[in-house]
N, CA, C and O atoms as a Maestro MAE file, in Angstrom:
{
 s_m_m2io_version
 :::
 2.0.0
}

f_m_ct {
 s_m_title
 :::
 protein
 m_atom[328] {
  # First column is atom index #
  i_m_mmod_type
  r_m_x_coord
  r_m_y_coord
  r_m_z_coord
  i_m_residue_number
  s_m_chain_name
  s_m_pdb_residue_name
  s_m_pdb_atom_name
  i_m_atomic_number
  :::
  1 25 -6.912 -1.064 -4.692 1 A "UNK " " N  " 7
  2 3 -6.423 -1.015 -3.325 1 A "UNK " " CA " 6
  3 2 -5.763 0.336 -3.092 1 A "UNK " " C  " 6
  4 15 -4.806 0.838 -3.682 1 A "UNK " " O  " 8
  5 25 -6.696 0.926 -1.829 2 A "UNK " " N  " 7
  6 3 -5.415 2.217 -1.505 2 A "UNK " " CA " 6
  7 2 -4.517 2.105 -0.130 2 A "UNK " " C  " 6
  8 15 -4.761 1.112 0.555 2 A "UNK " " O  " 8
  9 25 -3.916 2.641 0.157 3 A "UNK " " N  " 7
  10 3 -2.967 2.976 1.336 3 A "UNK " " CA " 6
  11 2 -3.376 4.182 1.887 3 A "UNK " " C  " 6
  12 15 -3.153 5.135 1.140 3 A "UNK " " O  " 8
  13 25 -4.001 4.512 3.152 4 A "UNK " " N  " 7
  14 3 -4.156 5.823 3.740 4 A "UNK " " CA " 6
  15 2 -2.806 6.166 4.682 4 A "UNK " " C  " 6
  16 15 -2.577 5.535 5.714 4 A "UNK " " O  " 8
  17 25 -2.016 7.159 4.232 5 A "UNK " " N  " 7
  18 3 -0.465 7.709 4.688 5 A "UNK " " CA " 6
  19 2 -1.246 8.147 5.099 5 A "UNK " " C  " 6
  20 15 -2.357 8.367 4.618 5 A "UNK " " O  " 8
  21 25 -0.588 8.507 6.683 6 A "UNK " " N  " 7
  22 3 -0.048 10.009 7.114 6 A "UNK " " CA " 6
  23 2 -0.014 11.104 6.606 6 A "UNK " " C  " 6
  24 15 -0.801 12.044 6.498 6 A "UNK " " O  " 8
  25 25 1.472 10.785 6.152 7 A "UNK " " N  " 7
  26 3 2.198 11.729 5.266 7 A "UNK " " CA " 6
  27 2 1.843 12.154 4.159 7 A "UNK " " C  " 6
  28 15 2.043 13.364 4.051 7 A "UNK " " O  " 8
  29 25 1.307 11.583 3.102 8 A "UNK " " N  " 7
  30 3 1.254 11.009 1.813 8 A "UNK " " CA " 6
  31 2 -0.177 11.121 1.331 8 A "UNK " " C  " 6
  32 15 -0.422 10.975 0.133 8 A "UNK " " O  " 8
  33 25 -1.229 11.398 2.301 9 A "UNK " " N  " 7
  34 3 -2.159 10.967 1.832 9 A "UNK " " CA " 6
  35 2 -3.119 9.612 1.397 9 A "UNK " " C  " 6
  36 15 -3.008 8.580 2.059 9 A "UNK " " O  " 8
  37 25 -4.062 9.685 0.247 10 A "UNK " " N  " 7
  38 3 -4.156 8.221 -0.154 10 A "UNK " " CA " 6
  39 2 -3.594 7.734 -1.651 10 A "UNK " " C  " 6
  40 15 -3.770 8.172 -2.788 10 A "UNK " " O  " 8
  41 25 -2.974 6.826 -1.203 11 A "UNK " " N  " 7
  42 3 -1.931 6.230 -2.216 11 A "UNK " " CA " 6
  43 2 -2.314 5.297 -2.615 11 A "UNK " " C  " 6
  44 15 -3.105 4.689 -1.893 11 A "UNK " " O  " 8
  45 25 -1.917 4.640 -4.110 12 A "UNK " " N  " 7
  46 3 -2.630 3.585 -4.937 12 A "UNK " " CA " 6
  47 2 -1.713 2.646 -4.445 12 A "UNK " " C  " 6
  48 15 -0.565 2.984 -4.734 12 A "UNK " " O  " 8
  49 25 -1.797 1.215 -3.581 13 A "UNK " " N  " 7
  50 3 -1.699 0.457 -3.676 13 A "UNK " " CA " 6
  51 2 -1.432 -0.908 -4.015 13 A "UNK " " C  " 6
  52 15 -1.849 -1.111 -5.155 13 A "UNK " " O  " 8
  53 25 -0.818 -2.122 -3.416 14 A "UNK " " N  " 7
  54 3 -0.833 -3.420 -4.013 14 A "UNK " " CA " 6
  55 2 0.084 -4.464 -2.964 14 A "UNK " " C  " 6
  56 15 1.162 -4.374 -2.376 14 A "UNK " " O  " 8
  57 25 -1.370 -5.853 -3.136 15 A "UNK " " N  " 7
  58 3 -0.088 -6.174 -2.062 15 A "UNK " " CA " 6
  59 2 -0.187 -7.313 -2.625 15 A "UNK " " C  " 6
  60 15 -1.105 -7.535 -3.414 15 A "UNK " " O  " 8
  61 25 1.248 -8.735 -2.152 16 A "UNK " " N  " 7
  62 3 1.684 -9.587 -2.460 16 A "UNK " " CA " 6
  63 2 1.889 -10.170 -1.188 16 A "UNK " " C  " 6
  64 15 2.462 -9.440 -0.379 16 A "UNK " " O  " 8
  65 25 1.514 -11.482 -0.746 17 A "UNK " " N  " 7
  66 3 1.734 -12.129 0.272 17 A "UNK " " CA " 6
  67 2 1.420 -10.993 1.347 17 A "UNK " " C  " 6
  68 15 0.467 -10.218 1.264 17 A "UNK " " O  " 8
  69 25 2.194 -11.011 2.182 18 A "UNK " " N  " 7
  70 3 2.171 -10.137 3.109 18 A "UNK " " CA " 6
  71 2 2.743 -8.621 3.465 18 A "UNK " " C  " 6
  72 15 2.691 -7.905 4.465 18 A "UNK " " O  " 8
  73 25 3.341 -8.488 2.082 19 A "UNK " " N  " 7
  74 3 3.852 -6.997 1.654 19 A "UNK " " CA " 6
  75 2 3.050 -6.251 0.938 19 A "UNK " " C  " 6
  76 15 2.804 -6.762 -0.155 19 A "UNK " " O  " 8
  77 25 2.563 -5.274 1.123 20 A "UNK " " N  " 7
  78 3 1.989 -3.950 1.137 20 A "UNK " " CA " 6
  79 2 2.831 -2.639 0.244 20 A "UNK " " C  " 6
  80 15 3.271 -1.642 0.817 20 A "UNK " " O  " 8
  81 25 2.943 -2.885 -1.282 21 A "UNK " " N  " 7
  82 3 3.884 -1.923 -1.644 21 A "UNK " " CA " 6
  83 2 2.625 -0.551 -1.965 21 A "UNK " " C  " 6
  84 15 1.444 -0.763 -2.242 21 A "UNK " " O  " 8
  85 25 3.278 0.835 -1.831 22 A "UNK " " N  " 7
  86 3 1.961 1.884 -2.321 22 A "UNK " " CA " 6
  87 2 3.079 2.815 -2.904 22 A "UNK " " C  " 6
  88 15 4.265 2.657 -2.617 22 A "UNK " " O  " 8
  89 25 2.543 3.960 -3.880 23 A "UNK " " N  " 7
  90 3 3.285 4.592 -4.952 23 A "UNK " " CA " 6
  91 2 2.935 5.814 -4.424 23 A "UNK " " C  " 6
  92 15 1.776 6.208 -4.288 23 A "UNK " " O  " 8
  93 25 4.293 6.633 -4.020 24 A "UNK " " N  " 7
  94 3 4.460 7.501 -3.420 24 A "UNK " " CA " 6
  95 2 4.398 8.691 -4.710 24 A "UNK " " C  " 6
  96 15 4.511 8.430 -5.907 24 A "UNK " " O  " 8
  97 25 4.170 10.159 -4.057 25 A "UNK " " N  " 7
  98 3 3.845 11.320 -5.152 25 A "UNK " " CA " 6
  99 2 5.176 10.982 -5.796 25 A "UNK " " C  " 6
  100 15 5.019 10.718 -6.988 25 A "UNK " " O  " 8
  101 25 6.345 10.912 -5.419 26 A "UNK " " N  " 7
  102 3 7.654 11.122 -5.588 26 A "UNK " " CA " 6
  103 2 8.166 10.035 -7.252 26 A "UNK " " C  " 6
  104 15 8.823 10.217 -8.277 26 A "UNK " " O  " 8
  105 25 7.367 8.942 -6.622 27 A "UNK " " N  " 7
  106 3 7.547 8.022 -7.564 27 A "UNK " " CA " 6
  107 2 8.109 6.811 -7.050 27 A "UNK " " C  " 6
  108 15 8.252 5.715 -7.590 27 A "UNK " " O  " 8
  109 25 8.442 7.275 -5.737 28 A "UNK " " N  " 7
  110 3 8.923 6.024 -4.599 28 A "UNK " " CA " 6
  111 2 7.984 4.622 -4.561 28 A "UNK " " C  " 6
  112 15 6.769 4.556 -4.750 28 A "UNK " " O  " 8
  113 25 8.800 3.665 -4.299 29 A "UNK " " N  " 7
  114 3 7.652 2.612 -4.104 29 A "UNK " " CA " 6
  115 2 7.969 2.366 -2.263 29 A "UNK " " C  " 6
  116 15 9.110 2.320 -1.803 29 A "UNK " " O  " 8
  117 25 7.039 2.268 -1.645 30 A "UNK " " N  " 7
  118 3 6.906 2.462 -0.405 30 A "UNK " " CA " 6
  119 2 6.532 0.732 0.242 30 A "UNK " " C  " 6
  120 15 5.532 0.098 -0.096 30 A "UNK " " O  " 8
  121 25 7.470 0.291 1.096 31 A "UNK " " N  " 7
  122 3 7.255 -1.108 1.273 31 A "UNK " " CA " 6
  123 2 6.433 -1.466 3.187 31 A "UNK " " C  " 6
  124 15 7.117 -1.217 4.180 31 A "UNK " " O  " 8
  125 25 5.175 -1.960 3.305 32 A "UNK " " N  " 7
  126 3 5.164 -2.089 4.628 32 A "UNK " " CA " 6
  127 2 4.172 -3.978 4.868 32 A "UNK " " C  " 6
  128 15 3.726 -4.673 3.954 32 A "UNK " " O  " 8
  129 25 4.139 -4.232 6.144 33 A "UNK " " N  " 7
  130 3 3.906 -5.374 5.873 33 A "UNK " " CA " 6
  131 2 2.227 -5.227 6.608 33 A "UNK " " C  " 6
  132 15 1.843 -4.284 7.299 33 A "UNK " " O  " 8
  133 25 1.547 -6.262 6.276 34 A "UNK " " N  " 7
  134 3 -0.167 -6.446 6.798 34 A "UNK " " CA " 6
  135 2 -0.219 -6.262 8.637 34 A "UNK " " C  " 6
  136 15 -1.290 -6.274 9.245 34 A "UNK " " O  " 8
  137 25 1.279 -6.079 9.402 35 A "UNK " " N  " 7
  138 3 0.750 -5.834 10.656 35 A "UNK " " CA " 6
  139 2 0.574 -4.655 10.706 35 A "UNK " " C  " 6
  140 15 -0.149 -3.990 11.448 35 A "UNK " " O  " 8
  141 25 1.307 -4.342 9.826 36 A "UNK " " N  " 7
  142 3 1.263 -2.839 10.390 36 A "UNK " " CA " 6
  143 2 0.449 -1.478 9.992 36 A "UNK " " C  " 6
  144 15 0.717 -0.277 9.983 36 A "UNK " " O  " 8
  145 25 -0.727 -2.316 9.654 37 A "UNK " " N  " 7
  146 3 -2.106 -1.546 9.457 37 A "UNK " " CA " 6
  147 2 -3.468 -2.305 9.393 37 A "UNK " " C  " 6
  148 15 -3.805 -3.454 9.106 37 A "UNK " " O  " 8
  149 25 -3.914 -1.505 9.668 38 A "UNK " " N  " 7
  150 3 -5.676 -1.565 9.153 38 A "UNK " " CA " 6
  151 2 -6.157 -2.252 8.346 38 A "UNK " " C  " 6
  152 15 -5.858 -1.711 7.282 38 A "UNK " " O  " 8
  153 25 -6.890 -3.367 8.081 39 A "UNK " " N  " 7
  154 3 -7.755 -3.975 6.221 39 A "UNK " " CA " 6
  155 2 -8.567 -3.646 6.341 39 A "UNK " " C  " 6
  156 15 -9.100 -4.160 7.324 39 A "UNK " " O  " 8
  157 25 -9.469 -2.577 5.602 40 A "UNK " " N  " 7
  158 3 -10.505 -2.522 5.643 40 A "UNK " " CA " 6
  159 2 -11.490 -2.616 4.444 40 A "UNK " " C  " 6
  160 15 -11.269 -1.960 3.426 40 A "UNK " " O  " 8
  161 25 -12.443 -3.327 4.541 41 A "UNK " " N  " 7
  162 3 -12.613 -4.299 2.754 41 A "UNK " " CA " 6
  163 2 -14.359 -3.597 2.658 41 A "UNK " " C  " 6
  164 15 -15.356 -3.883 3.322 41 A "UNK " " O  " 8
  165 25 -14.108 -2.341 1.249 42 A "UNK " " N  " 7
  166 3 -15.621 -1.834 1.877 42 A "UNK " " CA " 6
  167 2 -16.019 -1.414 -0.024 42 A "UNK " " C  " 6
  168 15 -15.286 -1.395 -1.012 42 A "UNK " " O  " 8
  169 25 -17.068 -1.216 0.104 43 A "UNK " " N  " 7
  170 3 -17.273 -0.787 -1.544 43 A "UNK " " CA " 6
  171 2 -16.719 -0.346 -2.308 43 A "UNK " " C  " 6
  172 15 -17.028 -0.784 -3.416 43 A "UNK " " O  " 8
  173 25 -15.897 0.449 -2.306 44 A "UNK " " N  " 7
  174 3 -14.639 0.928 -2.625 44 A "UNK " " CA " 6
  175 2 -13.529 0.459 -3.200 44 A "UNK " " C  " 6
  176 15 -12.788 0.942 -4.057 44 A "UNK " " O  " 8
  177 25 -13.510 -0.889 -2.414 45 A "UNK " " N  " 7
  178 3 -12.162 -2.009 -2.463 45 A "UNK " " CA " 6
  179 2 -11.539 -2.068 -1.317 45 A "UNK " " C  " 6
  180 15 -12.139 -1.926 -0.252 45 A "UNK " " O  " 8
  181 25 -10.419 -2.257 -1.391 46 A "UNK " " N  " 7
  182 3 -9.659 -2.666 -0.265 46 A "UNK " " CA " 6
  183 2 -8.720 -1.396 0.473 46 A "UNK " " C  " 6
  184 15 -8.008 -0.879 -0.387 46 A "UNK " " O  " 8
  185 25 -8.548 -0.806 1.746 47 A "UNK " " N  " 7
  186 3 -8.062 -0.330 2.522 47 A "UNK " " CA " 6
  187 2 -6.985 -0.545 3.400 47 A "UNK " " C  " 6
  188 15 -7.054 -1.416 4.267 47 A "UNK " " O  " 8
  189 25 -5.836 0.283 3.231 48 A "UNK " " N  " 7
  190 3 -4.996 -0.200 4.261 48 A "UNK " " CA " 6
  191 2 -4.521 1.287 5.060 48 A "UNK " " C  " 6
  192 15 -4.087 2.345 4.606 48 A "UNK " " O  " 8
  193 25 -4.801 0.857 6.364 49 A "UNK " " N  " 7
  194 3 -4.661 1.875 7.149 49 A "UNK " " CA " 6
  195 2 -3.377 2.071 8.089 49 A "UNK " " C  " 6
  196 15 -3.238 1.495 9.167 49 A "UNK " " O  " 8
  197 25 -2.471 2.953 7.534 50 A "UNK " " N  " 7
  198 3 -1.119 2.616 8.547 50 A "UNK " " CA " 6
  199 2 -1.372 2.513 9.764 50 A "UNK " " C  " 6
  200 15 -2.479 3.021 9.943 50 A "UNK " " O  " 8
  201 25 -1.044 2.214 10.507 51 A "UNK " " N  " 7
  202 3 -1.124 2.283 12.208 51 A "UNK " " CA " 6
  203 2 0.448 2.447 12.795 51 A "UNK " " C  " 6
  204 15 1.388 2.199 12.040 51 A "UNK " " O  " 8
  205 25 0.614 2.755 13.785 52 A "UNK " " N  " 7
  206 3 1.858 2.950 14.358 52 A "UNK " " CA " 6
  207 2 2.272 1.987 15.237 52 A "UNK " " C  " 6
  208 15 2.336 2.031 16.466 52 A "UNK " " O  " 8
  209 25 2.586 0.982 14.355 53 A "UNK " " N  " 7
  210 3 2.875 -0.406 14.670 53 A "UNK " " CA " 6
  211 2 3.873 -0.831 13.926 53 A "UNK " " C  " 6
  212 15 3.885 -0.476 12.747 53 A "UNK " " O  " 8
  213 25 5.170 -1.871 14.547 54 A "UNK " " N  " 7
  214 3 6.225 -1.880 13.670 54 A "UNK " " CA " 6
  215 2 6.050 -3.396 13.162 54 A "UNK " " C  " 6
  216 15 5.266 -4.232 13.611 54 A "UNK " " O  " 8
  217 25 7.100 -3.563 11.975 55 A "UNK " " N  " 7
  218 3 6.893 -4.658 11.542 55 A "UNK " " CA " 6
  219 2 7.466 -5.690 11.982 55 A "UNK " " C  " 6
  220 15 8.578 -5.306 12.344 55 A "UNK " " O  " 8
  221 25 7.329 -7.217 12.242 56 A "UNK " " N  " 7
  222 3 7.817 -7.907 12.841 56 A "UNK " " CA " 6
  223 2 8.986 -8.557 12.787 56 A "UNK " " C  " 6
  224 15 9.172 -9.281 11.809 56 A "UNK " " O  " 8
  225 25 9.699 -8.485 13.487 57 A "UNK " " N  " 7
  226 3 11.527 -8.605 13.312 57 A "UNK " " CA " 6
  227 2 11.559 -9.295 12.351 57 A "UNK " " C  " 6
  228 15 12.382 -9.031 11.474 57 A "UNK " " O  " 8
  229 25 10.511 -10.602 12.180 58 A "UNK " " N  " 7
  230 3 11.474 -11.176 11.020 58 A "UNK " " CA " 6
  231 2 11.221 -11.167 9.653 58 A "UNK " " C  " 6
  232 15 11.349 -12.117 8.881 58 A "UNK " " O  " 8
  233 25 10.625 -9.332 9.243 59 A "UNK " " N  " 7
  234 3 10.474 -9.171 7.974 59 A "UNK " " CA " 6
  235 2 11.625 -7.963 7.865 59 A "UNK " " C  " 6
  236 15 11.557 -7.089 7.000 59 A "UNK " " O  " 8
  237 25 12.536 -8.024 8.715 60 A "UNK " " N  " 7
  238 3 13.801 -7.153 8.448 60 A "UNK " " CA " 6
  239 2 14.664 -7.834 6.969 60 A "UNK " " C  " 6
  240 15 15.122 -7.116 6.080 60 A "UNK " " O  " 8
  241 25 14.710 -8.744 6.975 61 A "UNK " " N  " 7
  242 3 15.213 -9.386 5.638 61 A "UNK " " CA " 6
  243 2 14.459 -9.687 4.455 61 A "UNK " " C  " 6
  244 15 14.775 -10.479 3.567 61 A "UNK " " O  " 8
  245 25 12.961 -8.647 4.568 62 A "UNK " " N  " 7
  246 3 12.179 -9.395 3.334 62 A "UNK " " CA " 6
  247 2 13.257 -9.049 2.083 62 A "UNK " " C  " 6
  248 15 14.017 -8.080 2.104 62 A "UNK " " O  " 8
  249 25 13.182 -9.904 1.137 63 A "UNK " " N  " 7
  250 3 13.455 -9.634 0.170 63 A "UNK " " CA " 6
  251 2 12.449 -9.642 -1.146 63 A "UNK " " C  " 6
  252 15 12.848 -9.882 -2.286 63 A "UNK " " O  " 8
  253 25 11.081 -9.338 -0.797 64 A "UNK " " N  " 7
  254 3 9.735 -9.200 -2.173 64 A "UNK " " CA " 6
  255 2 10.137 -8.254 -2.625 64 A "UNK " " C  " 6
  256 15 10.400 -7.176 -2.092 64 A "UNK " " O  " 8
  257 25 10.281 -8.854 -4.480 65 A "UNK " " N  " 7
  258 3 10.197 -7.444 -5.328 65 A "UNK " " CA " 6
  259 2 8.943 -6.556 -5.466 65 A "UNK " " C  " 6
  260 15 8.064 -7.399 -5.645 65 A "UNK " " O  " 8
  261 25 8.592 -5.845 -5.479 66 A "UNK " " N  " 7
  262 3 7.873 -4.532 -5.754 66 A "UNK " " CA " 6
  263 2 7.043 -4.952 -7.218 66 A "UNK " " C  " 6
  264 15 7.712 -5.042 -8.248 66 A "UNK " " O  " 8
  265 25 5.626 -5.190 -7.251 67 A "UNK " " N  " 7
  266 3 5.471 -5.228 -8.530 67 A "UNK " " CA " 6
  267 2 5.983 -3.936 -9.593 67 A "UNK " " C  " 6
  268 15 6.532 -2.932 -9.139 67 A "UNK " " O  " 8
  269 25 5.786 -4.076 -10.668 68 A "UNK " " N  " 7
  270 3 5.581 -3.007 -11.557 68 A "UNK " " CA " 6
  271 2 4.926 -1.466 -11.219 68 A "UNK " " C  " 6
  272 15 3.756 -1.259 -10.898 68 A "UNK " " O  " 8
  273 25 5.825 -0.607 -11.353 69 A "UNK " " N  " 7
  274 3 5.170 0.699 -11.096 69 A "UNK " " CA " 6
  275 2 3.666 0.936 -12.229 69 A "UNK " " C  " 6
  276 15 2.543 1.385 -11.995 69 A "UNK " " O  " 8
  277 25 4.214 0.475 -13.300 70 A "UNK " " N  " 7
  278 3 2.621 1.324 -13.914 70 A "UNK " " CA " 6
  279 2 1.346 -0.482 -13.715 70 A "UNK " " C  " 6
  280 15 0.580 -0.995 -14.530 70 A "UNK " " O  " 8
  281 25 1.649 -0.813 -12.522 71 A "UNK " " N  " 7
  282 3 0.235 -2.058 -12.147 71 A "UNK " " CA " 6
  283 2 -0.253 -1.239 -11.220 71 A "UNK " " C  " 6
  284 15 -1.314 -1.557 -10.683 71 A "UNK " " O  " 8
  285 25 0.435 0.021 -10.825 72 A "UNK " " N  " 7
  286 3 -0.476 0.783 -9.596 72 A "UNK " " CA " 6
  287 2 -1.482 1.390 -10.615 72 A "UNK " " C  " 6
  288 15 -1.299 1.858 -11.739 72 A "UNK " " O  " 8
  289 25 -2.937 1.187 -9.640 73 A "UNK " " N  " 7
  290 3 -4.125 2.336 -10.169 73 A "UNK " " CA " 6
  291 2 -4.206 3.248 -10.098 73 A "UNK " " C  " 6
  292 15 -3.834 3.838 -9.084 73 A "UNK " " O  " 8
  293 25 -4.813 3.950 -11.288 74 A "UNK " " N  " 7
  294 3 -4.684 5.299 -11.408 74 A "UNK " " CA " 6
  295 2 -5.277 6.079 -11.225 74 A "UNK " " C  " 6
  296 15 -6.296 5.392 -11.287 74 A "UNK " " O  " 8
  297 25 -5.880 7.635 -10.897 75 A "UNK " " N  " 7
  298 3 -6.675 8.259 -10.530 75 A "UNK " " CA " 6
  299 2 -7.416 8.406 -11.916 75 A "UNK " " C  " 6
  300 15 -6.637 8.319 -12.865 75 A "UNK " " O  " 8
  301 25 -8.773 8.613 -12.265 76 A "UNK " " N  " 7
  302 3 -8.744 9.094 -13.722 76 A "UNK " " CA " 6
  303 2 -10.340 10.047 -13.106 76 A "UNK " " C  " 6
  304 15 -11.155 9.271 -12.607 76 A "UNK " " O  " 8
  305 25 -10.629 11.010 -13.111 77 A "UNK " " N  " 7
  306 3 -11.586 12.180 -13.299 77 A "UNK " " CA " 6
  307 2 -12.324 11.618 -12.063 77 A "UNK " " C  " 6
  308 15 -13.497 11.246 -12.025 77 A "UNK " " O  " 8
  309 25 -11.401 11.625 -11.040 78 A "UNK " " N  " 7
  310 3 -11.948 11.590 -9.464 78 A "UNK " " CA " 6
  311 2 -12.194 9.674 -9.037 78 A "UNK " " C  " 6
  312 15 -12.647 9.440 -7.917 78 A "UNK " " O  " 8
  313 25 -11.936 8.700 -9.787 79 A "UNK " " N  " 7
  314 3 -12.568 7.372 -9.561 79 A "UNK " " CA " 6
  315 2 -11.624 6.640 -9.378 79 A "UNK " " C  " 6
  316 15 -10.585 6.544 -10.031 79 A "UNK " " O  " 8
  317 25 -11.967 6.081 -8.452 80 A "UNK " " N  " 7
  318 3 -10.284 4.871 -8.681 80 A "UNK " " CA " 6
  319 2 -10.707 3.513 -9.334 80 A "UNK " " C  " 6
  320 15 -11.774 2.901 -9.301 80 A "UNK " " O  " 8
  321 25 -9.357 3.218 -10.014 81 A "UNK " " N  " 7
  322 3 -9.185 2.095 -10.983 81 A "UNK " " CA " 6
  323 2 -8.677 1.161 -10.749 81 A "UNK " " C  " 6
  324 15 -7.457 1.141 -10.912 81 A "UNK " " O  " 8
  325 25 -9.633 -0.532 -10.065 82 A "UNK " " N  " 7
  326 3 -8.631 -1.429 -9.445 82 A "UNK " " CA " 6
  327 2 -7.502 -1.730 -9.992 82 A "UNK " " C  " 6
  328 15 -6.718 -2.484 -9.415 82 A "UNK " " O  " 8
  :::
 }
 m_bond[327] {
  # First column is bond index #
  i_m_from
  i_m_to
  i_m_order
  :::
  1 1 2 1
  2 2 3 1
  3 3 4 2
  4 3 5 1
  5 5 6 1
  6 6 7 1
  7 7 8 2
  8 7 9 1
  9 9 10 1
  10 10 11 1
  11 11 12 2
  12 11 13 1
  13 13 14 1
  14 14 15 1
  15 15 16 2
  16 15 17 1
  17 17 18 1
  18 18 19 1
  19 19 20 2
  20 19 21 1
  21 21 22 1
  22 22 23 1
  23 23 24 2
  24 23 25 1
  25 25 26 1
  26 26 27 1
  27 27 28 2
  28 27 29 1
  29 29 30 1
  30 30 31 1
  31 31 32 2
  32 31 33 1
  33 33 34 1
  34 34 35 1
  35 35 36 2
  36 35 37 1
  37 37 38 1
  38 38 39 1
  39 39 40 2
  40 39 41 1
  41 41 42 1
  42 42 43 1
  43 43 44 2
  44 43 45 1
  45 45 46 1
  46 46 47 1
  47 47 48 2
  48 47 49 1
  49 49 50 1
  50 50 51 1
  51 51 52 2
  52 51 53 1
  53 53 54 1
  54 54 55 1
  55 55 56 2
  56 55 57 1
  57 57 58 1
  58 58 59 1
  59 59 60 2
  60 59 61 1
  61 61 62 1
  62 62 63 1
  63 63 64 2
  64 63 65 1
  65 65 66 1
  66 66 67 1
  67 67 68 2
  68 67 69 1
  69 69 70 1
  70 70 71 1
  71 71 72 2
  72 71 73 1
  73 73 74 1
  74 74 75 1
  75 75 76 2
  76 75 77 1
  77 77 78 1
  78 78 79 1
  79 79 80 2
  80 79 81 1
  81 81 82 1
  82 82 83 1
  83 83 84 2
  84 83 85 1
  85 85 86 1
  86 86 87 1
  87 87 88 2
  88 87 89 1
  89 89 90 1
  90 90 91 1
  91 91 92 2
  92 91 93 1
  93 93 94 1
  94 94 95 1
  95 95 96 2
  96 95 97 1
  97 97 98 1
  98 98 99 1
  99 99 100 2
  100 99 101 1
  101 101 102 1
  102 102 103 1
  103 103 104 2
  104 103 105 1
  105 105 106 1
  106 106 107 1
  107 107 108 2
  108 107 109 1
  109 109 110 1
  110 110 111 1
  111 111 112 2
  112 111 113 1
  113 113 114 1
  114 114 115 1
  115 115 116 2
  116 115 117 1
  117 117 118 1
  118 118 119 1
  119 119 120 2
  120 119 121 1
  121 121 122 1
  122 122 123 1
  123 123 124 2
  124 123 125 1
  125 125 126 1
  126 126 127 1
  127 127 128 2
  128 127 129 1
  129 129 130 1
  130 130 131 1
  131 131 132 2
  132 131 133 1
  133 133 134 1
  134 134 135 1
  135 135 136 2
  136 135 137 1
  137 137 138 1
  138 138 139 1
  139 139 140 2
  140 139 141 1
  141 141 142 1
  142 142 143 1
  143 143 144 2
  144 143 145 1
  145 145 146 1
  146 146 147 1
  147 147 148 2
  148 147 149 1
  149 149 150 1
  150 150 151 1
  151 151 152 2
  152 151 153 1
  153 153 154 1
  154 154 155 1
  155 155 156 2
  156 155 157 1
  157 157 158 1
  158 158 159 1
  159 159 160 2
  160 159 161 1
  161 161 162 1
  162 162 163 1
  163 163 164 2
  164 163 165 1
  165 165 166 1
  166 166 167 1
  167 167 168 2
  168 167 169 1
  169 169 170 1
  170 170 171 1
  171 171 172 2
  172 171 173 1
  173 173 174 1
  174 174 175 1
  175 175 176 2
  176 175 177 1
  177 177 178 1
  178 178 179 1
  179 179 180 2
  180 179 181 1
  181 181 182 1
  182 182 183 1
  183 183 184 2
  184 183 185 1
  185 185 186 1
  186 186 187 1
  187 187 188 2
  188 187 189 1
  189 189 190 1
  190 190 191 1
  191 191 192 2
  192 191 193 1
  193 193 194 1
  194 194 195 1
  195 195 196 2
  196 195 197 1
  197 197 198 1
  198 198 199 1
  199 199 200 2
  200 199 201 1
  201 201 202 1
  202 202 203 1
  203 203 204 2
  204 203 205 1
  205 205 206 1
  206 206 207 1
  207 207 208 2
  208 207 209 1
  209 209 210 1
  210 210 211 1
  211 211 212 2
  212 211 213 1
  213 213 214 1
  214 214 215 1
  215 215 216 2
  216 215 217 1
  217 217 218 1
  218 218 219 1
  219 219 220 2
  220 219 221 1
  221 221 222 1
  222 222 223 1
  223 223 224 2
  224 223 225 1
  225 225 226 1
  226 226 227 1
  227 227 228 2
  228 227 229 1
  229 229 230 1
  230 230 231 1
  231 231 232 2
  232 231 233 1
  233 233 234 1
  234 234 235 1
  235 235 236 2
  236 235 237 1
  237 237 238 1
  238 238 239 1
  239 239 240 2
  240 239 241 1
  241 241 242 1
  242 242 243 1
  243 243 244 2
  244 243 245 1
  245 245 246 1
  246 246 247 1
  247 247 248 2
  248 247 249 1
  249 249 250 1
  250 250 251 1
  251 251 252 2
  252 251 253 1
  253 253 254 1
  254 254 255 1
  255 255 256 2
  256 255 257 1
  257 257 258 1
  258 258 259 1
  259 259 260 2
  260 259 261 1
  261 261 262 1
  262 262 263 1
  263 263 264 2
  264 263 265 1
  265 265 266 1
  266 266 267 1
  267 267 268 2
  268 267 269 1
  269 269 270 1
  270 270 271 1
  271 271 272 2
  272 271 273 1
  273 273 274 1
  274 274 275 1
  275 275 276 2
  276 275 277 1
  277 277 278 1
  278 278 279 1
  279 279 280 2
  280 279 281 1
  281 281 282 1
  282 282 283 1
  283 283 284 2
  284 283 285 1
  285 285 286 1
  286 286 287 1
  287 287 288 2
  288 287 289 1
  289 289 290 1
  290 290 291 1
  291 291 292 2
  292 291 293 1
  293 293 294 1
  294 294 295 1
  295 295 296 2
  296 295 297 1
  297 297 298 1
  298 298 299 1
  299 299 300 2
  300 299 301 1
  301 301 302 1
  302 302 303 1
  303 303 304 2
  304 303 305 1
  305 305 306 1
  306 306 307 1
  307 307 308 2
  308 307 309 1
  309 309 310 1
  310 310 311 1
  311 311 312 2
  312 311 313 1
  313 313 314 1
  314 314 315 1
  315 315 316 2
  316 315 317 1
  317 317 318 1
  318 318 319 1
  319 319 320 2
  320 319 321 1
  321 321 322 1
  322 322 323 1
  323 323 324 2
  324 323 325 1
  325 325 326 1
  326 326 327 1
  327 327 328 2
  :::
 }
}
């Protein structure tokens, strides 16, 4: 799964219920929820496309942990690794 940022580029991915965590260059884990983008499910795998859409009031209190940083996929000689 990737995340297409803005900012950021495309970022490796993962989501849980309805949270959307992606692994920022920084090392940040970056939290957003399924409204507030794009699915797009194509040979590749799975796509999430930010959109400029906010999340819905009542995920102001999510409290989902973040899986594991090293469960994000990794780039390895141009291919991504579900």
């Amino acid at each position: 799964m990737w995340l297409d940022h803005p900012e950021h580029g495309e970022l490796p991915a993962k989501r849980l219920i309805d949270c959307v965590f992606a692994l920022a260059p920084n090392g940040r884990i970056l939290h957003f929820h399924v409204e507030q983008m794009e699915i797009v499910n194509g040979s590749d795998g799975t796509r999430f496309h930010l959109q400029d859409t906010a999340a819905n009031p009542e995920r102001a209190h999510c409290q989902i942990i973040p899986p594991v940083v090293n469960a994000f996929p990794q780039r390895a000689r141009g291919d991504r690794t579900p």
